[in-house]
KOLBALO-561963 format. One record per residue: residue in one letter; x, y, z of N, C-alpha, C, CB in turn. Coordinates in steps of 0.2 Angstrom, whole numbers, plus 5000, padded with zeros to 4 digits. Each point is the difference from the previous one (the first is absolute). Glycine has a CB too. Example, Ala and Ser with C-alpha at 12.3 -4.5 7.8 and 13.67 -1.06 7.14 Angstrom:
// KOLBALO-561963
A506649725039499650065000500450065000499149945006/S500750114990500450065001499650055003500649974990/
//
This chain:
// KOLBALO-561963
X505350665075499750045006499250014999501150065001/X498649925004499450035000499650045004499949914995/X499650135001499850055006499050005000501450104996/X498249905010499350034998500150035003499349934996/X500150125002499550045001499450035000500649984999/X499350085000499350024995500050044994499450005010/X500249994988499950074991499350015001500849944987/X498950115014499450024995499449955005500750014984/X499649985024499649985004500049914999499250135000/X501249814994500049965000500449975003499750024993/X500649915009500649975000500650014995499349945006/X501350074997500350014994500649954999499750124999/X500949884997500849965001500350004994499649915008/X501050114994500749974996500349945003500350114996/X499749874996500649935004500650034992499149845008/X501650194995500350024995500649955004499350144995/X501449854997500449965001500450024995499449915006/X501250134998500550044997500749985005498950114994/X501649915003500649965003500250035004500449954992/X499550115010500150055004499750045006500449984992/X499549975015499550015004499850065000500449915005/X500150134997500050085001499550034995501250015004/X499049994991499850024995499249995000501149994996/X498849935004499249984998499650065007500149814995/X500350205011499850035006499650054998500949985006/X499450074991500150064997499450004994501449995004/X498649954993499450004996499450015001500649944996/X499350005010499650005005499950075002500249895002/X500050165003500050055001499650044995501049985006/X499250014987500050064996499249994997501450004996/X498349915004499450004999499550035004500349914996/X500050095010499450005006499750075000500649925009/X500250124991499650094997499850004994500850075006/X499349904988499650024994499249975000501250014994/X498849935010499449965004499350085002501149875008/X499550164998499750045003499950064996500449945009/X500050074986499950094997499450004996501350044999/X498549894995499449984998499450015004500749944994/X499450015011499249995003499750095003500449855005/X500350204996499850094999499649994994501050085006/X499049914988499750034994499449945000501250064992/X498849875008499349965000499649985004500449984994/X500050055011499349955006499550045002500749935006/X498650024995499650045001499750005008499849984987/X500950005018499850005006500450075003499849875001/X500650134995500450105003499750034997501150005000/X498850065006499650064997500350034997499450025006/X501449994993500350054998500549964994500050095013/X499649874984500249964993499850044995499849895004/X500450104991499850064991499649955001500850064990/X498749875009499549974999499650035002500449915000/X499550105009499550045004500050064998500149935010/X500450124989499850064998499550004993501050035006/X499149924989499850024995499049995002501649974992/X498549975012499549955001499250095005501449825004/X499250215000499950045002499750084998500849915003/X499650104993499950064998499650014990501250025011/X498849924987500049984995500550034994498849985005/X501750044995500450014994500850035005498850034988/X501849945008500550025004500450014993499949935014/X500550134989500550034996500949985002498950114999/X501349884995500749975000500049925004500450135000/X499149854997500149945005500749964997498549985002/X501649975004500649954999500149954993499950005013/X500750004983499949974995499649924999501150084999/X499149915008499849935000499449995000500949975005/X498750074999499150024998499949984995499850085006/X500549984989500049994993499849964995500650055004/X500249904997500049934998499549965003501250024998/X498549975007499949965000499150025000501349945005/X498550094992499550044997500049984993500050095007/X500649924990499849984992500249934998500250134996/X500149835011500049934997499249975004501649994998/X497950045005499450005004499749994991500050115015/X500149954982499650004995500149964996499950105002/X500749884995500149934995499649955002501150014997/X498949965011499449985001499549995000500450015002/X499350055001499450014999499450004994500550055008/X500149964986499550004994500449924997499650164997/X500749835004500049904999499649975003501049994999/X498950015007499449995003499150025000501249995003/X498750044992499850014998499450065008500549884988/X500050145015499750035006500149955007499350074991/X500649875009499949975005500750015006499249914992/X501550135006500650015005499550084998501549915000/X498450115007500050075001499950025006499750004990/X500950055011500350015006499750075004501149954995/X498150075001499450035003499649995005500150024993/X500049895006499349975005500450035007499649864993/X500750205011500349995007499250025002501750035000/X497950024996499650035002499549955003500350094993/X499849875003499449935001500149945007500049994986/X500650025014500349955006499850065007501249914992/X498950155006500050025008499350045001501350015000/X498149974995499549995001499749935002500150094994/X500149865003499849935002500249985009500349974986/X500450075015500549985006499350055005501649994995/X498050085003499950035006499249964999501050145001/X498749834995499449975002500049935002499550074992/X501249895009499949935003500550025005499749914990/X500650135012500050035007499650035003500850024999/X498549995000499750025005499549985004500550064994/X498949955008499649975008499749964993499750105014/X500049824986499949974997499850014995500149975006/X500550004989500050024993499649954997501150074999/X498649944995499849954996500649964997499050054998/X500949885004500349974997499949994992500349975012/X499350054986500050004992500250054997499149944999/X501150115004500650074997499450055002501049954986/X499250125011499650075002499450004992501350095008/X498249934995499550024995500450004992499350085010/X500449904986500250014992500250084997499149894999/X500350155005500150064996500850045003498450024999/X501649975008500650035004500749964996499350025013/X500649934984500549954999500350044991499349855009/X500350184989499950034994500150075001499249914996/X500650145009500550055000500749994999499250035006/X501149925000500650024998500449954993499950035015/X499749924982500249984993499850054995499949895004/X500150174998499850054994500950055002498250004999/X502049975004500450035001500849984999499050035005/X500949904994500649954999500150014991499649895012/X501150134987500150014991500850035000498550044997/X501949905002500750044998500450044997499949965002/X499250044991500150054996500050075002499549934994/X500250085011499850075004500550025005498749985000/X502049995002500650005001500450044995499849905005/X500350154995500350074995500750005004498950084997/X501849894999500950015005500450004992500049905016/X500650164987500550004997500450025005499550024989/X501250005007500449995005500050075007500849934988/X498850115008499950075004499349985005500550114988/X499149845009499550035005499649934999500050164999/X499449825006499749965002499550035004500849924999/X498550034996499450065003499549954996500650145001/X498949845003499249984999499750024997500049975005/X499450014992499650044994499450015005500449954987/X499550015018499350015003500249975009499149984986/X500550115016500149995006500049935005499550104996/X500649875007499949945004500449945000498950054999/X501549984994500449934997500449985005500150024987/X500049965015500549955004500949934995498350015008/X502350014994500249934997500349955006500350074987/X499849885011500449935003500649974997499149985003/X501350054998500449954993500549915005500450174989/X499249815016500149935004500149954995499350035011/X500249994984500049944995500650004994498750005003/X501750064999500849994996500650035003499550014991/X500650025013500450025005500349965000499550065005/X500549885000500349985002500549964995499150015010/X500849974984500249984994500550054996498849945000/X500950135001500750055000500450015005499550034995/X500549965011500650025005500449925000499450115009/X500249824991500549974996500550014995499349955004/X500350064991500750024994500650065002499149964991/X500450095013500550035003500649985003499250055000/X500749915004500649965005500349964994499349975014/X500550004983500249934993500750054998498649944994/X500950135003500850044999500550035001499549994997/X500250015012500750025002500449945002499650105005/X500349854996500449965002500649964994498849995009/X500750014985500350014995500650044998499049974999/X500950105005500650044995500550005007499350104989/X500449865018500650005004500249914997499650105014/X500449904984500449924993499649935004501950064996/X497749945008499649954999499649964995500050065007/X500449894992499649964995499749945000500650064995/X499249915013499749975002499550005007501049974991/X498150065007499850015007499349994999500950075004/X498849925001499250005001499750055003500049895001/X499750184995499750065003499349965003500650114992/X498949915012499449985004499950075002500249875003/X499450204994499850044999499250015001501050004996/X498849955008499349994998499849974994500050095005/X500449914990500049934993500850015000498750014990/X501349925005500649985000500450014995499649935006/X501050074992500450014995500949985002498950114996/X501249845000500849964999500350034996499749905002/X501050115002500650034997500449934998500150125008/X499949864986500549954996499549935003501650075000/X498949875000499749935003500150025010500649914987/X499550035015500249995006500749974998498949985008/X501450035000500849994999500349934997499950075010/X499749874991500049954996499949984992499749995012/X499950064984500150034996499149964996501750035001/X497949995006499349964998499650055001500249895003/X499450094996499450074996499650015009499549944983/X500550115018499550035006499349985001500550084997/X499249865009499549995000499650025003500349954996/X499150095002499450025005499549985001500450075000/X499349915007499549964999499350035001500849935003/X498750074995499450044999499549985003500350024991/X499450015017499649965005499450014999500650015007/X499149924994499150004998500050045005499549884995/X499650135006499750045005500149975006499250054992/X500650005013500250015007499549935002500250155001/X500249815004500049955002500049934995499450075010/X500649944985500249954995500849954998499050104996/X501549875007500549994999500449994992499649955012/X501050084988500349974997499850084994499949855005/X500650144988499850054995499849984995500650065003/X499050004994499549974993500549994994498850085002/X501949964999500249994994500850055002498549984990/X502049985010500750015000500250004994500249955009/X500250144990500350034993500850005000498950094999/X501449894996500750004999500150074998500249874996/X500450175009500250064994500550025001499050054998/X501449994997500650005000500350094995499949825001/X500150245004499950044997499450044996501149955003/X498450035002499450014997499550035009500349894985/X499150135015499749995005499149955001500850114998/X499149905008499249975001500050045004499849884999/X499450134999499550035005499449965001500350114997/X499249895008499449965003499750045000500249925005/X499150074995499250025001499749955005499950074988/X499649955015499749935006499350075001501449905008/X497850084991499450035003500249995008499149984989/X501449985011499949975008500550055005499849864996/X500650194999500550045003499550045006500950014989/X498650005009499550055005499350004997501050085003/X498949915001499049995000499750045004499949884997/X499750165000499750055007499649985005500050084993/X499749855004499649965006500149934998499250095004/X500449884999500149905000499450024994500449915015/X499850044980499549974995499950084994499149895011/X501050164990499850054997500550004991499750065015/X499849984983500150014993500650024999499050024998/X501250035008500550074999500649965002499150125004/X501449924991500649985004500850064996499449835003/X501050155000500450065000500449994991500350015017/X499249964981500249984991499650054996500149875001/X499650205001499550014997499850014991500150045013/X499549944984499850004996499850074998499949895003/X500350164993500050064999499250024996501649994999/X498349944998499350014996499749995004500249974991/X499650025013499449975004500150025008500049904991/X500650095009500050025010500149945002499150095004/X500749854995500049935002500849985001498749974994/X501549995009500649975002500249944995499550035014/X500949964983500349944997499649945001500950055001/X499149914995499649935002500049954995499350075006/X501249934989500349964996500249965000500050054997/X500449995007500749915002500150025006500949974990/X499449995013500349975008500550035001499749905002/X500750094993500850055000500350014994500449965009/X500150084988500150034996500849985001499050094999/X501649914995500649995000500450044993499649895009/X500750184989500150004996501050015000498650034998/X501449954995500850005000500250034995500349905006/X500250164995500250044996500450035002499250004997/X501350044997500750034997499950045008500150014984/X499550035018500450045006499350015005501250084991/X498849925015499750005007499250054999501449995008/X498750084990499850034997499249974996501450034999/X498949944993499449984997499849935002500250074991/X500149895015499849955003499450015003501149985002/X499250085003499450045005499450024995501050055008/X499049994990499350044995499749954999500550084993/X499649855002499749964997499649955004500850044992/X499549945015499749965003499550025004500849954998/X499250115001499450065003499649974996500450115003/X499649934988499749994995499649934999500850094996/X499749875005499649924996499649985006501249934992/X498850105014499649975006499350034997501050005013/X498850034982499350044998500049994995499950085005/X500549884990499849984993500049924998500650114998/X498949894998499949934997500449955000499450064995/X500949875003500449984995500150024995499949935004/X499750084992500250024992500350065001499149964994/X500650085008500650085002500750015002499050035003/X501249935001500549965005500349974993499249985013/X500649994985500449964993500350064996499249894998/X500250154998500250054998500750045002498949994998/X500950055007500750035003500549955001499350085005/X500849884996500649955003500350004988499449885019/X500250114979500350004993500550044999498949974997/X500750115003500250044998500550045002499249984997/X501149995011500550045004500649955003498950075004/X501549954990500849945002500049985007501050054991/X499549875009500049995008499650005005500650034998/X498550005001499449975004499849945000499750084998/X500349905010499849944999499650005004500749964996/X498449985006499750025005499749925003499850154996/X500049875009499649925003499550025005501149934999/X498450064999499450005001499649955006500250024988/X499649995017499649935001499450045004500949885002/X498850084992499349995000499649995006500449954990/X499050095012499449985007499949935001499550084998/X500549904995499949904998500749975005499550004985/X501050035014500849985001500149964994500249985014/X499650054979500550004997500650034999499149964998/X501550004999500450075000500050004990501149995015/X498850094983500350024993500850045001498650014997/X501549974997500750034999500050034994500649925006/X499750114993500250064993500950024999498650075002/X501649924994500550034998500649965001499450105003/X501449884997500449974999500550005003499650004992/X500849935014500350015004499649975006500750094994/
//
C-alpha cells in the first residue's frame, strides 16, 4: 500500500507491504495523526505549535517530551560539529527573509553591521531545556529545528509501523528511512537529484534498514546569484557554498537529518572526522567543482 502526503510543509509517502490489507489501512491512518500531532509540537508555521510558543514568548514550561529529545539530540550535534548544525540561525533567516522581501533589496545581503546584530545572537549554548522547562538565555533568540525534524517524525512512523509487525517499507518523511530490504529481498534505492534543471542524480545510495537525508544550497535562495540561502551558516550568516549537494546515510532518519545540515558548512576533513567517529555514518559530497567525495562504508 502506498500513501502521500505532507510533514513539516514537505512532500511525504509510505509505501508499506504487510499481508493484510486492512491492517496496512489502519497503519496508514495511524501515521497521518502522529504526522499531524508532531507538526503541533515543531512547526514553525502554526501559531499554536510548542515551537512558536516557545519561539514566542521565549521559555515554555512543561514542554512536550519530544521537544526535549530532540533538543538534546540538537545538542550532540551541535558540538560534533563543532557549531556549524545550529538550530538558532531561525533568527537569521527571518531577518534575511524580511530584507530580500522588501522594496529593492540589495542583492549582496543587508549591511554587515545589521547582519551581525542578529549573529550575536545565534548560540545553542544559550538554549537552557530540561524536562520541566525550556527557556533562552538572551532575549531575541529564536529556534528552527527544519534541519531535523523531519528526520525525527520519520523515525517516528519507522516505529510505529514496526510494532504494527511491518517489516518491510520505505518511510519518505521529508528524508528517508527503510524498514528491512524490498520485497524481493534487495536493498532500497534512492536516487540523489543534481541541482535544479540539471538531469539525472549525482549519486544513488543502497540501503537496507538504515536512513538518507539530502542538503542542496539550491533548496531555497533568497535571490538569483546571491550568497544567501536557506543553508545558513551559523558563523557567518552567509548561506552554504561548498557543495552542490549533500547525501548522508545513517542508523536512523534523525541523525541522517542533523548531519546533512552540518556537512553542508563543514570542510572535508571535518566531514571525514565525524563520519569516523559515528557508527553507520556515511556521506557523499559533491563538490562546486562536481567532484563527488565520499566518506564512510557501504
Amino acid at each position: 500500500m502506498t500513501w502521500e502526503g505532507q510533514a513539516l510543509g514537505a512532500s511525504a509517502s509510505l509505501t508499506i507491504h504487510h499481508h493484510d490489507r486492512a491492517t496496512a489501512g489502519l497503519l496508514v491512518k495511524q501515521a497521518v495523526v502522529e504526522v499531524a500531532r508532531l507538526e503541533r509540537i515543531f512547526s514553525l508555521y502554526r501559531a499554536d505549535s510548542a515551537l512558536s510558543q516557545l519561539n514566542r514568548m521565549g521559555a515554555l514550561a512543561a514542554p512536550p517530551p519530544e521537544l526535549v529529545a530532540l533538543l538534546e539530540k540538537s545538542r550532540v550535534v551541535w558540538e560534533l560539529s563543532g557549531g556549524a548544525f545550529d538550530p538558532t540561525v531561525q533568527c537569521l533567516w527571518t531577518f534575511l527573509a524580511s530584507h530580500f522581501g522588501g522594496t529593492k533589496p540589495d542583492p549582496a545581503g543587508p549591511p554587515e553591521a545589521q547582519l551581525r546584530e542578529f549573529l550575536d545572537l545565534v548560540g545553542f549554548g544559550n538554549v537552557l531545556f530540561s524536562e520541566d522547562r525550556i527557556a533562552f538565555a538572551r532575549r531575541g533568540m529564536t529556534l528552527t529545528l527544519n534541519g531535523i525534524a523531519q528526520g525525527f517524525i520519520t523515525d517516528r512512523i519507522v516505529d510505529m509501523l514496526r510494532r504494527g509487525g511491518v517489516t518491510k517499507s520505505l518511510v519518505d518523511m521529508g528524508e528517508i528511512r527503510a524498514i528491512g530490504s524490498r520485497p524481493d529481498g534487495g536493498p532500497w534505492k534512492v536516487g540523489v537529484e543534481r541541482a535544479p534543471g540539471e538531469a539525472g542524480f549525482f549519486t544513488v545510495l543502497e540501503i537496507e534498514d538504515n536512513a538518507v537525508a539530502t542538503s542542496s544550497p539550491d533548496g531555497f535562495r533568497f535571490n538569483d546569484g546571491s550568497r544567501f540561502n536557506h543553508l545558513i551558516d551559523p558563523r557567518s550568516g552567509l548561506g552554504a557554498s561548498l557543495y552542490r549537494g549533500v547525501a548522508v546515510v545513517a542508523p536512523d532518519a534523525t541523525t541522517a537529518d542533523a548531519f546533512s545540515t552540518a556537512f553542508s558548512l563543514l570542510q572535508p576533513d571535518a566531514v571525514r572526522s565525524i563520519v569516523a567517529e559515528w557508527p553507520g555514518l556515511r556521506a557523499r559530497l559533491l563538490e562546486a567543482s562536481g567532484h563527488l567525495v565520499e566518506f564512510g562504508r557501504g
